[in-house]
LOTI-870175 format. One record per residue: residue in one letter; x negated, y, z of N, C-alpha, C in turn; residue number from 1. Coordinates in steps of 0.05 Angstrom, whole numbers, plus 5000, padded with zeros to 4 digits. Each point is the difference from the previous one (the first is absolute). Example, Ala and Ser with C-alpha at 12.3 -4.5 7.8 and 13.67 -1.06 7.14 Angstrom:
<rs>
+---------+------+------+------+------+------+------+------+------+------+-----+
! residuo !  nc1 !  nc2 !  nc3 ! cac1 ! cac2 ! cac3 !  cc1 !  cc2 !  cc3 ! num !
+---------+------+------+------+------+------+------+------+------+------+-----+
!       A ! 4736 ! 4886 ! 5156 ! 5018 ! 5024 ! 5000 ! 4982 ! 5024 ! 5000 !   1 !
!       S ! 5007 ! 5021 ! 4986 ! 4984 ! 5024 ! 5001 ! 5015 ! 5022 ! 5014 !   2 !
+---------+------+------+------+------+------+------+------+------+------+-----+
</rs>
This chain:
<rs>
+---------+------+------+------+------+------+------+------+------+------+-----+
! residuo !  nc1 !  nc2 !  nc3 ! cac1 ! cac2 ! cac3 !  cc1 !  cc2 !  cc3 ! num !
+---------+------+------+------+------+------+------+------+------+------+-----+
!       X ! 7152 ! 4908 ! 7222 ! 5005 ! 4978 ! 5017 ! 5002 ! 5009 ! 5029 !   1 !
!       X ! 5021 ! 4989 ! 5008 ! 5011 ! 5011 ! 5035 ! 4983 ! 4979 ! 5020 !   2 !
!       X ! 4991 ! 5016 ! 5018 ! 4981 ! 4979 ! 5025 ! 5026 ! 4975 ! 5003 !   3 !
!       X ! 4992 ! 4976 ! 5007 ! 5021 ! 4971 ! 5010 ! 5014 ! 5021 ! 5022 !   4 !
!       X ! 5034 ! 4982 ! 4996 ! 5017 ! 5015 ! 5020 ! 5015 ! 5024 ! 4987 !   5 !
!       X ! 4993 ! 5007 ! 4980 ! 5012 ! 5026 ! 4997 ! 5016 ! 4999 ! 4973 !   6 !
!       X ! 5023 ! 5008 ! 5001 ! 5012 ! 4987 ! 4976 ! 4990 ! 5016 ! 4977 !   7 !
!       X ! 5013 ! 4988 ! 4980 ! 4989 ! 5020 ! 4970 ! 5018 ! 5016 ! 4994 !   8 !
!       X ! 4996 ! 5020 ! 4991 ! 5023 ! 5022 ! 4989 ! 4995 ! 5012 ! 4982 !   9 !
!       X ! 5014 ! 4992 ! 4978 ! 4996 ! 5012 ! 4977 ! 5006 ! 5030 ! 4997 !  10 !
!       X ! 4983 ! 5013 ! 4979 ! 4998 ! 5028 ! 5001 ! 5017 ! 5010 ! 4971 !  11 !
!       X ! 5003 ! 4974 ! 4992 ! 5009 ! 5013 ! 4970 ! 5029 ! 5011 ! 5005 !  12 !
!       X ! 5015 ! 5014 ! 4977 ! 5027 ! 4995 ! 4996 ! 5022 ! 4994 ! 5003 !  13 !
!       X ! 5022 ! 5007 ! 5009 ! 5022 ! 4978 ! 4998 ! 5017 ! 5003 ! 4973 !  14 !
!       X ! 5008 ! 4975 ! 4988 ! 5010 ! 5001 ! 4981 ! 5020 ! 5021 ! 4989 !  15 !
!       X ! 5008 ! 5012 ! 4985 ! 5015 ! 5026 ! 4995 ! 5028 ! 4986 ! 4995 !  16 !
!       X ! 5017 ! 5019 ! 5009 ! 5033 ! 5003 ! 5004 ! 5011 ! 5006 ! 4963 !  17 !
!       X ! 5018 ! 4989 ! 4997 ! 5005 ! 5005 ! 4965 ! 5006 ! 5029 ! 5015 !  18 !
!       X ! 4998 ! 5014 ! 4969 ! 5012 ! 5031 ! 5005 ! 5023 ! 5001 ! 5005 !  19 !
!       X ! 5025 ! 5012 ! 5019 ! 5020 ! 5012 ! 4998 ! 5003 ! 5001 ! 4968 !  20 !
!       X ! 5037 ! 4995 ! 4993 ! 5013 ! 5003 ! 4983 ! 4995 ! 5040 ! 4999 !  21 !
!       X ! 5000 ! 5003 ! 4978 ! 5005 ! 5036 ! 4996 ! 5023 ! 5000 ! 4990 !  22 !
!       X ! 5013 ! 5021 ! 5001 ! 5030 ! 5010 ! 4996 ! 5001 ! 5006 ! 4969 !  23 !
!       X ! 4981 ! 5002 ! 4989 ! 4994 ! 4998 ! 4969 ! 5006 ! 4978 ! 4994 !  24 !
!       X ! 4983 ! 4981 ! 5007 ! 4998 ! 4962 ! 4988 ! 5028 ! 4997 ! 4994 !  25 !
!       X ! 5018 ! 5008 ! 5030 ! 5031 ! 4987 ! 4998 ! 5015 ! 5019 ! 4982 !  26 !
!       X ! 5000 ! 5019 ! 4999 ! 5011 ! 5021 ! 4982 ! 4991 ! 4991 ! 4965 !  27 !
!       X ! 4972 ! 4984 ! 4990 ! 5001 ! 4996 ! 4981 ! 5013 ! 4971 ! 4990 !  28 !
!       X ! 5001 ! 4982 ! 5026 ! 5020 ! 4977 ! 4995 ! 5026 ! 4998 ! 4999 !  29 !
!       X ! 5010 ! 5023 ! 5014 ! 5029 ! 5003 ! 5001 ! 5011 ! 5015 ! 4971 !  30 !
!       X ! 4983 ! 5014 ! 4992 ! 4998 ! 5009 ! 4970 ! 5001 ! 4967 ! 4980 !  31 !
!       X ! 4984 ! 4990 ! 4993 ! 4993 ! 4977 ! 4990 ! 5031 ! 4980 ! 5008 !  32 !
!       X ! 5005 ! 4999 ! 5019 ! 5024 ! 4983 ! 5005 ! 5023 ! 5019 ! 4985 !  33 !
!       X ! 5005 ! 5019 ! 5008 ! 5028 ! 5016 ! 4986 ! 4997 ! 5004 ! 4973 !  34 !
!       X ! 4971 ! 5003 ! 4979 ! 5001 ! 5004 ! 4969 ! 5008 ! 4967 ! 4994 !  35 !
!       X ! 4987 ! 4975 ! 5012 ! 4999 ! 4983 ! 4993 ! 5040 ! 4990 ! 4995 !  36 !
!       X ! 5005 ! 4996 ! 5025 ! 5038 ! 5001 ! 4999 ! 5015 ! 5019 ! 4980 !  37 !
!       X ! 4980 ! 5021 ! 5000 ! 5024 ! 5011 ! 4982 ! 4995 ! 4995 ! 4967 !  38 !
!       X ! 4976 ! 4986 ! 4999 ! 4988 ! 4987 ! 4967 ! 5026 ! 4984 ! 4998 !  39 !
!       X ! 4999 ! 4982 ! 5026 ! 5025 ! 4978 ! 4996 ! 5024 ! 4999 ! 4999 !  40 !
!       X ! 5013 ! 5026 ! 5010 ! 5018 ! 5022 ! 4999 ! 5012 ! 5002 ! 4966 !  41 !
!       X ! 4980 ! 5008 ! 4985 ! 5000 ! 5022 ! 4975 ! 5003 ! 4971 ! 4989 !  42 !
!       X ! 4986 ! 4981 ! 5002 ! 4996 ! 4974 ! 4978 ! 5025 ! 4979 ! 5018 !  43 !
!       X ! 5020 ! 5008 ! 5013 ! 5014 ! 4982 ! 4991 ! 5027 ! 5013 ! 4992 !  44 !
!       X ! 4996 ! 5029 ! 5000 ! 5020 ! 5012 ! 4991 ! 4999 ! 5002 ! 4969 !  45 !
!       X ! 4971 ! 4989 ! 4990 ! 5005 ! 5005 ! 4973 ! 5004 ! 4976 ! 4991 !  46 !
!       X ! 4998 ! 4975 ! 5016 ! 5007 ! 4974 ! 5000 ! 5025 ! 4991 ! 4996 !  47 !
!       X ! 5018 ! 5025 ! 5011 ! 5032 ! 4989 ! 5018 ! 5010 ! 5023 ! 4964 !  48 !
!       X ! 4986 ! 5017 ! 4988 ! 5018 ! 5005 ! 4981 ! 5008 ! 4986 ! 4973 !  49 !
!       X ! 4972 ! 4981 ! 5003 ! 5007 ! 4971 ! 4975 ! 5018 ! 4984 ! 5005 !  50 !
!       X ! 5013 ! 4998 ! 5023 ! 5011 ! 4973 ! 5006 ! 5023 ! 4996 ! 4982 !  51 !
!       X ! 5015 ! 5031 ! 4992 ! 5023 ! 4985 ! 4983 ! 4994 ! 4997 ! 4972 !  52 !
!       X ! 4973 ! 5009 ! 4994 ! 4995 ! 4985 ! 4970 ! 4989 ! 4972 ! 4994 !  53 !
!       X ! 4992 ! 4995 ! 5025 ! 4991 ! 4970 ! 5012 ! 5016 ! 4982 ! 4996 !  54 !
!       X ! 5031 ! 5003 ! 5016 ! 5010 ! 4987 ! 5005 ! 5028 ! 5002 ! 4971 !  55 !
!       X ! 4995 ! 5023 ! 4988 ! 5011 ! 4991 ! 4974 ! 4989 ! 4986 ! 4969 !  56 !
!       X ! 4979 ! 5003 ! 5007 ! 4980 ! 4981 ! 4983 ! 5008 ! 4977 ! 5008 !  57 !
!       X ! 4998 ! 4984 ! 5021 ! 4998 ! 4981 ! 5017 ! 5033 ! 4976 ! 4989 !  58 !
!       X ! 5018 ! 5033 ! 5006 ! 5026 ! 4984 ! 4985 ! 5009 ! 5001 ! 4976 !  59 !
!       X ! 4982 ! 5016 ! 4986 ! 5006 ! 4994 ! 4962 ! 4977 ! 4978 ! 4994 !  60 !
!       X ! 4980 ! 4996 ! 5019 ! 4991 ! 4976 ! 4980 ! 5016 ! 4978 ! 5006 !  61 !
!       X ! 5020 ! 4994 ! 5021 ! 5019 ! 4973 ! 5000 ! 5026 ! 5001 ! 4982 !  62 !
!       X ! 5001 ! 5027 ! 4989 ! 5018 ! 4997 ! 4979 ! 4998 ! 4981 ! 4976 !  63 !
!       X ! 5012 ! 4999 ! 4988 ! 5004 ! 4983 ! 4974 ! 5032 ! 5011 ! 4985 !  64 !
!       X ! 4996 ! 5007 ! 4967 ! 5020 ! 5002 ! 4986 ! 5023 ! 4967 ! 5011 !  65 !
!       X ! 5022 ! 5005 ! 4998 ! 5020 ! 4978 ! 4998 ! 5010 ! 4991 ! 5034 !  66 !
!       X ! 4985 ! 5014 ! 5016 ! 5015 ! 4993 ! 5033 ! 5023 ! 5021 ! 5000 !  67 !
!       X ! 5015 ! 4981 ! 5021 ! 5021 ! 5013 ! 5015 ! 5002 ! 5023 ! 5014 !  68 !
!       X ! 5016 ! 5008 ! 5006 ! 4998 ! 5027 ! 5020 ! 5008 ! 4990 ! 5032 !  69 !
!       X ! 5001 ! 4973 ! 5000 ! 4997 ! 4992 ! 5027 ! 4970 ! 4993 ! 5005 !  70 !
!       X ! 4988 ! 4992 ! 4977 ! 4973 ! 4983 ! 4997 ! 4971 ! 5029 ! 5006 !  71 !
!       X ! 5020 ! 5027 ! 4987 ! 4981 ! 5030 ! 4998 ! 5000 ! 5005 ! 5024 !  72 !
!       X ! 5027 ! 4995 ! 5013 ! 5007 ! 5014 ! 5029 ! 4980 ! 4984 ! 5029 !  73 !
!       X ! 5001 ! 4972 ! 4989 ! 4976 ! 4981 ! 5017 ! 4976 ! 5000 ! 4992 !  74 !
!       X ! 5002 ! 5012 ! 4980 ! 4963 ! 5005 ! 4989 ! 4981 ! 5022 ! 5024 !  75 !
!       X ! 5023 ! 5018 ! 4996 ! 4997 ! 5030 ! 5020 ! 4994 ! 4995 ! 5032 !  76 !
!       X ! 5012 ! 4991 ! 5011 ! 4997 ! 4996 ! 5027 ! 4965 ! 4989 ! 5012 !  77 !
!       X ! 4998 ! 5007 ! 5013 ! 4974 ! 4986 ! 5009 ! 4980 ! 5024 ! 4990 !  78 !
!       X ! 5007 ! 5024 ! 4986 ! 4979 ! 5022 ! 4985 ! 5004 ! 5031 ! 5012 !  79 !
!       X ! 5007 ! 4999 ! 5029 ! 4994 ! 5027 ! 5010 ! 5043 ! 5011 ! 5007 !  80 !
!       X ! 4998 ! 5025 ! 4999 ! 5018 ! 5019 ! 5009 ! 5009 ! 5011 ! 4969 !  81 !
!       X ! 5020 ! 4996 ! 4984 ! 5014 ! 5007 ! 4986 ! 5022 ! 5002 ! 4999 !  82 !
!       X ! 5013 ! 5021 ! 4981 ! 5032 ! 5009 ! 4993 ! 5009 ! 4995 ! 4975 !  83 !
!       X ! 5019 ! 4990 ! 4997 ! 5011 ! 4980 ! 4980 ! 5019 ! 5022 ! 4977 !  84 !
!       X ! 5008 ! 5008 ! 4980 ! 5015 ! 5006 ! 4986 ! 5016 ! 4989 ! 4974 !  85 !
!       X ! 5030 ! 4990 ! 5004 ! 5009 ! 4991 ! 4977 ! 5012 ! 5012 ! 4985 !  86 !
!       X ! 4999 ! 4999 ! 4971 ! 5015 ! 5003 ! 4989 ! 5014 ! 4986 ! 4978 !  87 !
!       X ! 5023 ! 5007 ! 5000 ! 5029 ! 4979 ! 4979 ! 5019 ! 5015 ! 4995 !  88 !
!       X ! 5001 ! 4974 ! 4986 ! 5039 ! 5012 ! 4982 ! 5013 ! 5014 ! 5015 !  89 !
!       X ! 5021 ! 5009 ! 4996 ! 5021 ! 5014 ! 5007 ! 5016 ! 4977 ! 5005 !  90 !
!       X ! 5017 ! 4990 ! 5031 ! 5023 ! 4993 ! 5000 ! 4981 ! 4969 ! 5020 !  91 !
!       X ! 4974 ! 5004 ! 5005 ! 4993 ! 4975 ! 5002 ! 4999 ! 5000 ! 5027 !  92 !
!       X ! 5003 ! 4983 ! 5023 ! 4991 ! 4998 ! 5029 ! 4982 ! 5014 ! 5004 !  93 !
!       X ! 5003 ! 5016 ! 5027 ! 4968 ! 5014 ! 4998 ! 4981 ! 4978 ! 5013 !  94 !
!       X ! 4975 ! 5011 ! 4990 ! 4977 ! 4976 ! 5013 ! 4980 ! 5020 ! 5013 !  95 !
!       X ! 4993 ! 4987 ! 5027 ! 4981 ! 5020 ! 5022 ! 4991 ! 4983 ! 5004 !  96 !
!       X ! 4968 ! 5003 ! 4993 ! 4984 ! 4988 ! 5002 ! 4972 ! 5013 ! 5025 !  97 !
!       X ! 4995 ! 4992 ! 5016 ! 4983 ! 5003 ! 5027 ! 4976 ! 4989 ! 4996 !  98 !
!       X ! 4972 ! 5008 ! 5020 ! 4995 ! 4978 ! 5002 ! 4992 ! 4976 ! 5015 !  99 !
!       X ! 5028 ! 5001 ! 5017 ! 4998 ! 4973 ! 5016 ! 5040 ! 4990 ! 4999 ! 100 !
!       X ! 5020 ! 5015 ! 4980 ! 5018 ! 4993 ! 4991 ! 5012 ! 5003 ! 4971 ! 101 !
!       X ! 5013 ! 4991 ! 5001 ! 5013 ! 5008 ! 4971 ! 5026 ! 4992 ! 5002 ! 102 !
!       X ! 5026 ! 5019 ! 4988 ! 5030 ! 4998 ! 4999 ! 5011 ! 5010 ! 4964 ! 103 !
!       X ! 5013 ! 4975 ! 5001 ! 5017 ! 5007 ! 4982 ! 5032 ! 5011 ! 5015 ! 104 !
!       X ! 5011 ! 5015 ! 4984 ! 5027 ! 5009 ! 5008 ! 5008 ! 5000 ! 5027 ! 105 !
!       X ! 5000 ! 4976 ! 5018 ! 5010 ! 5004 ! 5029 ! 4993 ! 4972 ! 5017 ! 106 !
!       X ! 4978 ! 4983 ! 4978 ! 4984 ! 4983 ! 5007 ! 4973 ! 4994 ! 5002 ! 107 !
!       X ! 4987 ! 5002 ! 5024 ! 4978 ! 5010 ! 5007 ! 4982 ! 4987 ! 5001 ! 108 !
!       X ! 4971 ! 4992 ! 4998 ! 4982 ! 4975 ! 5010 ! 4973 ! 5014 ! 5004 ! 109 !
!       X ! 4986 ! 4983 ! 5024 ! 4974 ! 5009 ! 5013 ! 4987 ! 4977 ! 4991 ! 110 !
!       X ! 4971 ! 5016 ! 4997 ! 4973 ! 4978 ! 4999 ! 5003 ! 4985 ! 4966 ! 111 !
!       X ! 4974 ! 5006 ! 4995 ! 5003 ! 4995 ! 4969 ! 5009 ! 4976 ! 4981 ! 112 !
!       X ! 4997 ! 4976 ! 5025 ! 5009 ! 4975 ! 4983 ! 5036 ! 5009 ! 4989 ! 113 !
!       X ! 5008 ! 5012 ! 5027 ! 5032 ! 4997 ! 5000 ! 5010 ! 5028 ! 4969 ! 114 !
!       X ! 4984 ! 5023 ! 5010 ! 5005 ! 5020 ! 4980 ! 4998 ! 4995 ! 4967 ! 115 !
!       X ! 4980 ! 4980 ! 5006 ! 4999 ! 4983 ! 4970 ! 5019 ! 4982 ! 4992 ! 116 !
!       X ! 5020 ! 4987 ! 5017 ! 5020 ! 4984 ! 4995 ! 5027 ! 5017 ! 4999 ! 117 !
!       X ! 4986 ! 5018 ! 5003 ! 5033 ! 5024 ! 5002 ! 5000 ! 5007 ! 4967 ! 118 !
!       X ! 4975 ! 5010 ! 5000 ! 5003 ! 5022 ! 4978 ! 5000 ! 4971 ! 4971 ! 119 !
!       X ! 4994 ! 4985 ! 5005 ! 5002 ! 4981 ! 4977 ! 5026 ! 4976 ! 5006 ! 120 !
!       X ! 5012 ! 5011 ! 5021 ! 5036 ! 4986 ! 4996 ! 5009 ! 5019 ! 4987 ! 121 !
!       X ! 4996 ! 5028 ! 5004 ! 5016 ! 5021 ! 4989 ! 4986 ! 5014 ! 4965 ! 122 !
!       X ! 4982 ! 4985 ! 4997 ! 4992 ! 5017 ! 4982 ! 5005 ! 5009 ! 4979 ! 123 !
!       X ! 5028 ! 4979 ! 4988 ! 5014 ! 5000 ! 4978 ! 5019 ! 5026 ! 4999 ! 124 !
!       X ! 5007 ! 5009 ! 5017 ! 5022 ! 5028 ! 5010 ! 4975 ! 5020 ! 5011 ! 125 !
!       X ! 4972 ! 5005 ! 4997 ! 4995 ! 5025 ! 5012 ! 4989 ! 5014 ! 4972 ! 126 !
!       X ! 4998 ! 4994 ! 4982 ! 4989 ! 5014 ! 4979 ! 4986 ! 5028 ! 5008 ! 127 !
!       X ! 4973 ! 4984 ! 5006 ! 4977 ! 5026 ! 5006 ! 4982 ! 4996 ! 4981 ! 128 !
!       X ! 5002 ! 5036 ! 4989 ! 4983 ! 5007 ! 4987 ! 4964 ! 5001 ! 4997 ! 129 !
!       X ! 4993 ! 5005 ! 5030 ! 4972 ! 5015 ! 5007 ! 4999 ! 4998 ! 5030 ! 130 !
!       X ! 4977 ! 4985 ! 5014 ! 4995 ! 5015 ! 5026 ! 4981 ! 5018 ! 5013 ! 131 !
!       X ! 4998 ! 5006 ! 5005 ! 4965 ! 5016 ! 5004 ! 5001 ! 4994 ! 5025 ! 132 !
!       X ! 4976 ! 4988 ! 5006 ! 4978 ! 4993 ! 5038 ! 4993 ! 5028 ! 5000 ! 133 !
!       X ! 5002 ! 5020 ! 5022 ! 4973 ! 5011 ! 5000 ! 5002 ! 5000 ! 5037 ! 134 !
!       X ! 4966 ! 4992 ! 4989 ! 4985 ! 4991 ! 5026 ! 4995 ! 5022 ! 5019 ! 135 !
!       X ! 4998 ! 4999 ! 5027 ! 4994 ! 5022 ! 5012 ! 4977 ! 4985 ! 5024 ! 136 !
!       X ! 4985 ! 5029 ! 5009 ! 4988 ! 4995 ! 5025 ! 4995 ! 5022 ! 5022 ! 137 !
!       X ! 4985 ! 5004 ! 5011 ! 5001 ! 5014 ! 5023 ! 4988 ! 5029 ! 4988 ! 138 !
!       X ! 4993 ! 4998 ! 4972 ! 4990 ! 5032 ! 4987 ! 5023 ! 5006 ! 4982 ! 139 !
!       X ! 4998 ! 5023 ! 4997 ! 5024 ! 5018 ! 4978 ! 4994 ! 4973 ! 4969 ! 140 !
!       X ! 4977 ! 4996 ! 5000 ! 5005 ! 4979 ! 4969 ! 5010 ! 4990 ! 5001 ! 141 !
!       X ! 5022 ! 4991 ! 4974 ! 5014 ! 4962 ! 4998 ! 4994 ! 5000 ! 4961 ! 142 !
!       X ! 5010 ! 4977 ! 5000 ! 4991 ! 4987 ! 4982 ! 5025 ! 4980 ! 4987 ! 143 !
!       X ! 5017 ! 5008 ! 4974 ! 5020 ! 4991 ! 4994 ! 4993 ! 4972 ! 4975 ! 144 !
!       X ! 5019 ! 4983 ! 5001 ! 4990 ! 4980 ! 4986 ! 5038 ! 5004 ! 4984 ! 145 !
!       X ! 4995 ! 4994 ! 4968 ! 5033 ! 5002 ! 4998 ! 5006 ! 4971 ! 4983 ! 146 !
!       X ! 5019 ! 4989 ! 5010 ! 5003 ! 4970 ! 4980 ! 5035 ! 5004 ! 4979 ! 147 !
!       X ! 4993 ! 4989 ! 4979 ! 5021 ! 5009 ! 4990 ! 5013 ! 4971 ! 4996 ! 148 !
!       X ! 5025 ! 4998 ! 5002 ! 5013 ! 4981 ! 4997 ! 5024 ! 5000 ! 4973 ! 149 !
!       X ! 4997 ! 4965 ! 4984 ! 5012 ! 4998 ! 4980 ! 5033 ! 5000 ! 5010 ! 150 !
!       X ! 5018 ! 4997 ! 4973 ! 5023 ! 4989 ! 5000 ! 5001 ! 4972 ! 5015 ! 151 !
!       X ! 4987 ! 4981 ! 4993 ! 5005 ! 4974 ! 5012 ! 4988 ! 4998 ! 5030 ! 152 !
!       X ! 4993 ! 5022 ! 5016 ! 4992 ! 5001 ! 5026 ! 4969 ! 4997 ! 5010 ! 153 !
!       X ! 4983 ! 5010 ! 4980 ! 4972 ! 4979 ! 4995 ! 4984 ! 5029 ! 4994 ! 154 !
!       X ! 4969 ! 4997 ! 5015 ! 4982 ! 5027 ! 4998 ! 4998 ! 5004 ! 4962 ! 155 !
!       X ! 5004 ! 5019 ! 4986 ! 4985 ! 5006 ! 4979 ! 4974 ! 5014 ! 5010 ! 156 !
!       X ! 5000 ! 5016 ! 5005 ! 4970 ! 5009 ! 5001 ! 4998 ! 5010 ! 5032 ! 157 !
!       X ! 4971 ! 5012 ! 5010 ! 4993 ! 5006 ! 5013 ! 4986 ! 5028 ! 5001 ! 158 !
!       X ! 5011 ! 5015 ! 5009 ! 4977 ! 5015 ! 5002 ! 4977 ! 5010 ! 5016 ! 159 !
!       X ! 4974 ! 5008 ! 4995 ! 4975 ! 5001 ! 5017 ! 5002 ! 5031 ! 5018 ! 160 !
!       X ! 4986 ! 4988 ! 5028 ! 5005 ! 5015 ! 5013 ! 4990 ! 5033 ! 4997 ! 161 !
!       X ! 5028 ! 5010 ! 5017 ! 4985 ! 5031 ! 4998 ! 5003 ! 5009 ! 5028 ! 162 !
!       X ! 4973 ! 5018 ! 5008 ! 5006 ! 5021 ! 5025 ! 5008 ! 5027 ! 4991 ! 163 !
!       X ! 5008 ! 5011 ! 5021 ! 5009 ! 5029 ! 4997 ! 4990 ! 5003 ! 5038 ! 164 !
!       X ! 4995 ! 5023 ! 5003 ! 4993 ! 5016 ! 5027 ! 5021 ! 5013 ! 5005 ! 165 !
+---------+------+------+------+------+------+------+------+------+------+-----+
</rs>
């Protein structure tokens, strides 16, 4: 106790300063940040190589035996990045099929409602055999889907998808 008049002054302590960062601490966070990105890195690269079996699953389950090949061709759309292949008779219009057009012979149509009204004005003259989807994505995989088509213009079967690398 200080005589009256004299202020008090404490003798203790002053509260302590956090420690300085060490060049370690940041060196093991900057570690921790770069394995962590590159987890996310590796997992969506192995994410991005399903996509075209995804998205061919996706369009053989809207198949059905007995649709059109305007009805197969609007089935498709809306299921990723794919390449179309036809095949037919000999002597028949060719048919190029996209997937955001489709042409018969030297008449063309965009967007799937219209590609669907093409290929089923014409469908009586394209006598196609078979088409195969195969799906693609941003990895070397794709994933082919093949539909076979009857005499009267109509899916007979389907077949289930396959990848190849």
């Amino acid at each position: 106790m200080n005589p009256p008049g004299t202020p008090e002054v404490s003798t203790g302590t002053a509260p302590e300063a956090p420690p300085p960062r060490t060049p370690r601490r940041s060196l093991r966070r900057g570690c921790l940040w770069t394995i962590a990105l590159g987890v996310l890195a590796l997992g969506g690269s192995f994410w991005s190589i399903g996509v075209p079996g995804r998205n061919a699953k996706a369009f053989r389950a809207r198949l059905r035996p007995g649709m059109t090949l305007g009805e197969v061709v609007a089935a498709a759309t809306g299921h990723g990045r794919y390449m179309v292949f036809v095949r037919q008779a000999e002597g028949a219009p060719a048919v190029v099929i996209s997937s955001s057009s489709a042409s018969v012979g030297q008449e063309r149509a965009a967007g799937a409602d219209a590609m669907r009204a093409l290929l089923e004005r014409r469908a009586g003259e394209l006598r196609v055999d078979s088409v195969h989807f195969v799906f693609t994505g941003s990895a070397p995989a794709r994933t082919s889907v093949v539909v076979k088509i009857g005499p009267d213009g109509r899916v007979e079967s389907i077949g289930d998808p396959k990848t190849r690398d």
